[in-house]
GULO-641916 format. One record per residue (C-alpha): x, y, z. Coordinates in steps of 0.05 Angstrom, whole numbers, padded with zeros to 5 digits, always signed. Layout:
XYZ
...
***
This chain:
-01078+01166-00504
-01035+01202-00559
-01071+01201-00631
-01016+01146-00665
-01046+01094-00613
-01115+01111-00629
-01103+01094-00693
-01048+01035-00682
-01089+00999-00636
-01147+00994-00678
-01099+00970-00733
-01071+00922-00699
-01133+00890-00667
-01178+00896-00728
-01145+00833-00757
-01158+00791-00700
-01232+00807-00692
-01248+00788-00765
-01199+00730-00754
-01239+00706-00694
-01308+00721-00728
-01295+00676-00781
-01269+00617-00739
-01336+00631-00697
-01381+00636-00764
-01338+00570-00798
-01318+00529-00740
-01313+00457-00778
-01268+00504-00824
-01218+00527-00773
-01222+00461-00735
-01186+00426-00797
-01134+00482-00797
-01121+00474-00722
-01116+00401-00714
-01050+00376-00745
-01020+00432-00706
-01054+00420-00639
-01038+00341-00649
-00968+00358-00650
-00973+00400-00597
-01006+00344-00552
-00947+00303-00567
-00906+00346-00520
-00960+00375-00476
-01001+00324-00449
-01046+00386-00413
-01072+00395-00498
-01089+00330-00511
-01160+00360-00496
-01155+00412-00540
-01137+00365-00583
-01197+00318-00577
-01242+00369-00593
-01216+00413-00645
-01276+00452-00664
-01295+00472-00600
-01212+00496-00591
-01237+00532-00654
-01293+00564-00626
-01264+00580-00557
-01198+00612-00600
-01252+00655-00648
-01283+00679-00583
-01217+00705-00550
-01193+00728-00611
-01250+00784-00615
-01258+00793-00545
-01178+00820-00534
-01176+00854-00612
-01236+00893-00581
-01207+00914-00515
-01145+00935-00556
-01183+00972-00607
-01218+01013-00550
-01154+01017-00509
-01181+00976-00451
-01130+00939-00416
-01083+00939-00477
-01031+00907-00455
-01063+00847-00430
-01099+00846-00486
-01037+00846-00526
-01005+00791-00488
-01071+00747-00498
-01064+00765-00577
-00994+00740-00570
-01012+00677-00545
-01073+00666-00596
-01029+00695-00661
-00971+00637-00647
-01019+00588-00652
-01050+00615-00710
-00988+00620-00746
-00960+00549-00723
-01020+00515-00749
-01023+00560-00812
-00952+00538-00830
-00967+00466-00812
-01034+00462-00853
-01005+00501-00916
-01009+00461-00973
-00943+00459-01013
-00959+00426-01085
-00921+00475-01124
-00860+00530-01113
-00898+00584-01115
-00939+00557-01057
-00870+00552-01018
-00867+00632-01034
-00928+00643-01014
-00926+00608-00948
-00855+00647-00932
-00904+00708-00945
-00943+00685-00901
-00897+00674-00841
-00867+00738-00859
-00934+00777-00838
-00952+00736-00783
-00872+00747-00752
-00894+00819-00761
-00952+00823-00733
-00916+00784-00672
-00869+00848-00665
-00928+00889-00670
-00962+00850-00611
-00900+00850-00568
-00893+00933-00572
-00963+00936-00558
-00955+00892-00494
-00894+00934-00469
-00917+01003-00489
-00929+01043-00427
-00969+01089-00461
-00924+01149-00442
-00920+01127-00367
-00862+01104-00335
-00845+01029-00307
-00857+01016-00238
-00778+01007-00220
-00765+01080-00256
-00819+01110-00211
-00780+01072-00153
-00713+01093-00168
-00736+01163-00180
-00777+01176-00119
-00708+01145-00077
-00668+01190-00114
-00709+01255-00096
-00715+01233-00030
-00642+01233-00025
-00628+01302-00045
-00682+01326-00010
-00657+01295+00046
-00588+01310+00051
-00609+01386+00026
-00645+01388+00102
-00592+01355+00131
-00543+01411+00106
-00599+01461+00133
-00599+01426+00202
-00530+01413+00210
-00508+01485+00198
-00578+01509+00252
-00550+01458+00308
-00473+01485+00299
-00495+01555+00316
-00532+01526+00378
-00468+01492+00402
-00428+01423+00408
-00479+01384+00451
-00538+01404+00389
-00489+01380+00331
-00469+01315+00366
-00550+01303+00378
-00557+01314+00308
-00504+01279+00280
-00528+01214+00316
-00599+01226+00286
-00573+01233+00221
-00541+01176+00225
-00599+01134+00248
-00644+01164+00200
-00589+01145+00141
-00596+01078+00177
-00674+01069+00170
-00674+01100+00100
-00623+01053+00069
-00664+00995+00101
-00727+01030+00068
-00700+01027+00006
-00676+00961+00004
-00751+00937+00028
-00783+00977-00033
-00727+00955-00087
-00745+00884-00062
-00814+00903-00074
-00807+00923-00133
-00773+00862-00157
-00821+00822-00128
-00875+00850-00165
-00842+00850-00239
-00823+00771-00223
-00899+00764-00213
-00921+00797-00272
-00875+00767-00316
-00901+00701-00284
-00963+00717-00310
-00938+00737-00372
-00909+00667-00382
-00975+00630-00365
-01008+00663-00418
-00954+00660-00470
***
């Protein structure tokens, strides 16, 4: 881990551990933020209509995530996931912030843009911190890369071999020349199986991804 995500992550995270401490420490507090928001939200998702029924526990379950994932970011454990789950936790924090503000004067109206300002923010920062590789390379790059060096590697033998079976005669280079061919054959088909693979296995995580989001 480099020495700016040491420090980032711990940033970042901080926030939503104090965040979820309060909600656990005030629950009857945060319930009354959370409800005309998660009302609204049971209006289109009838899956939240318990979540809306009970409010402070929603409250208390929220608090609990909320330090749980700032905590496994702050340490670096599973960041990304725990990134994603912050992602999840901050838009409903910020929905039901904006819904609860109180707007009695204009300067309130400033202060709520404010508001939503930071919390957009703090949305970018979550969605780098869910995508940072943390100086690795994606899964399809490592693909792509190991089918590329294969490739040279292979037709750098294949050179080798070809020139070896010429000096041995006509019978040798047609031999090889049909092996070569059914080795292109199998590789290509290799390939395809892995790129498919590969594909197969972003789709899933970005099923997951979804789910939580």
């Amino acid at each position: 881990m480099t020495l700016i995500r040491k420090i980032a992550r711990p940033l970042l995270g901080a926030t939503f551990i104090y965040d979820g401490v309060e909600k656990l420490r005030n629950p009857d507090e945060a319930a009354e933020e959370l409800s005309p928001a998660l009302d609204e939200i049971a209006g289109f998702f009838s899956q939240a209509d318990q979540l809306a029924a009970k409010p402070r526990l929603t409250a208390q379950v929220l608090g609990g995530v909320q330090v749980a994932a700032g905590v496994a970011l702050a340490f670096g454990k599973c960041p990304r996931v725990a990134a994603l789950t912050l992602t999840g936790a901050h838009k409903l924090n910020s929905y039901a912030e904006f819904r609860s503000a109180q707007l009695q004067s204009a300067g309130d109206e400033v202060t709520q843009r404010k508001t939503l300002l930071k919390n957009i923010s703090i949305l970018g920062g979550l969605n780098l911190a869910v995508v940072d590789l943390d100086g690795k390379p994606s899964l399809g790059w490592r693909a792509e890369h190991i089918s590329k060096r294969a490739k040279k590697k292979g037709a750098k033998f294949g050179d080798k071999t070809l020139k070896w079976a010429e000096d041995l005669g006509d019978d040798a280079t047609s031999t090889l020349t049909a092996w070569e061919k059914d080795a292109k054959k199998n590789f290509k088909k290799a390939e395809k199986q892995a790129k498919k693979a590969v594909k197969s296995a972003a789709a899933e995580a970005q099923k997951a991804k979804d789910k939580v989001s």
